[in-house]
C-alpha positions in Angstrom: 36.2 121.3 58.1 34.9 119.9 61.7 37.8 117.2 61.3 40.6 119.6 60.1 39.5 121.6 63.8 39.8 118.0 65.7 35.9 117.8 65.9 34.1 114.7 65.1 33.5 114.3 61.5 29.6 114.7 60.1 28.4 111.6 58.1 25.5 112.9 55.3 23.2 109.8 55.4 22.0 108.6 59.0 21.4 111.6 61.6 22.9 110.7 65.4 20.5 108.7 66.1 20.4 104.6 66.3 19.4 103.2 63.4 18.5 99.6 62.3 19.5 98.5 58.1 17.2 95.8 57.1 16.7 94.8 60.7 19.4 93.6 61.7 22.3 96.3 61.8 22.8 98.6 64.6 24.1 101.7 63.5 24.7 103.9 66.6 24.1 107.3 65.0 27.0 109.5 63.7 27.9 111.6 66.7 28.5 108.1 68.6 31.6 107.5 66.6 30.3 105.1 64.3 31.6 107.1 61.0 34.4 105.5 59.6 34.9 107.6 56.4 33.4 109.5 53.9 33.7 109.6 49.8 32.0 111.3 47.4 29.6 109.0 46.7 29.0 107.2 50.2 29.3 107.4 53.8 30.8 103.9 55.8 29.3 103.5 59.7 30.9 100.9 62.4 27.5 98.7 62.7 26.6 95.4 64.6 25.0 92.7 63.7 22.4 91.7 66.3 22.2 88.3 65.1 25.5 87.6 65.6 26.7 90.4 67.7 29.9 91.1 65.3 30.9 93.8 64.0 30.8 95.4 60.7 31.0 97.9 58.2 27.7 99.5 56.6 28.1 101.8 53.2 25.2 103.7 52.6 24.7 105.5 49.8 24.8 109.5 50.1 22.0 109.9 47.0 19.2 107.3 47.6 18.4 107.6 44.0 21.7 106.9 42.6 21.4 103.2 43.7 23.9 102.1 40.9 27.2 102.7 42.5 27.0 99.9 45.5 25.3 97.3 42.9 29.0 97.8 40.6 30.9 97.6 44.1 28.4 94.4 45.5 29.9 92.4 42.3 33.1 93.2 42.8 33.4 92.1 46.4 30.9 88.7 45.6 34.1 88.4 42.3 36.8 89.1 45.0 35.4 86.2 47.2 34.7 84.0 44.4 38.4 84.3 43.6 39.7 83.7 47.3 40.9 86.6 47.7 41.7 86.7 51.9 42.6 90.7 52.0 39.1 92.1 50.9 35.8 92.8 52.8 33.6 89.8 53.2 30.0 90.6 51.7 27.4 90.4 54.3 24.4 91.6 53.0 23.1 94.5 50.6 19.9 96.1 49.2 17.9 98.7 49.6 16.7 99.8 53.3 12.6 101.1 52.5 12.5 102.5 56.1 16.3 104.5 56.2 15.8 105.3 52.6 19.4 104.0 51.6 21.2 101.7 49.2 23.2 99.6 51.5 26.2 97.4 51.6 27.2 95.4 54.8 30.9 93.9 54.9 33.0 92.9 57.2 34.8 95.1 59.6 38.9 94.9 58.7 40.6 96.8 61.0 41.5 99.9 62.9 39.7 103.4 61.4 42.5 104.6 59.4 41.6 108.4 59.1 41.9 108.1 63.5 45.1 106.0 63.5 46.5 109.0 61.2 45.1 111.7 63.0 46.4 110.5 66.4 49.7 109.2 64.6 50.3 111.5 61.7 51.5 110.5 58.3 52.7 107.0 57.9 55.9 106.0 56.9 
């Protein structure tokens, strides 16, 4: 609803404060713009790594005890670079996060927010 009304969208997993996955993440909280979408299952955050300073994409998993979901979609992105497949996410990292409580899945960051670009653009062509 907050989107529809031009408000910022509400992830369901990590509150709007900063938060560290396995240690070396930087999530900047929610309300910082660092939601990138939302499904049913998961929420995905713009994140940093501070080891690198790049950016990234986190998953995190909306139910922490349905921890399933990001295992199936872990093996299909470590098959997709097995393959050589240049157009999916690169797997960073992934587990289980004790202190944020979440199933996690770190991949690489491939472009421009595409629920923004189509909000500022309207529909594509």
């Amino acid at each position: 609803p907050a989107a529809r009304m031009g408000g910022p969208r509400r992830g369901r997993v990590l509150s709007a404060q900063t938060h560290h996955i396995a240690g070396r993440f930087r999530v900047e909280g929610r309300d910082a713009g660092a939601l990138l979408g939302r499904g049913q299952f998961s929420d995905v955050y713009r994140c940093e790594d501070v080891q690198t300073g790049a950016q990234c994409a986190v998953k995190v998993e909306v139910d922490p005890e349905r921890k399933t979901l990001l295992r199936l979609e872990r093996g299909l992105l470590e098959e997709l670079e097995a393959a050589g497949m240049p157009h999916a996410p690169r797997l960073i990292d992934a587990g289980f996060d004790e202190a944020a409580n979440v199933e996690f899945l770190v991949m690489s960051l491939l472009g421009e927010n595409l629920y923004e670009k189509r909000r500022a653009q309207g529909v594509f062509s």
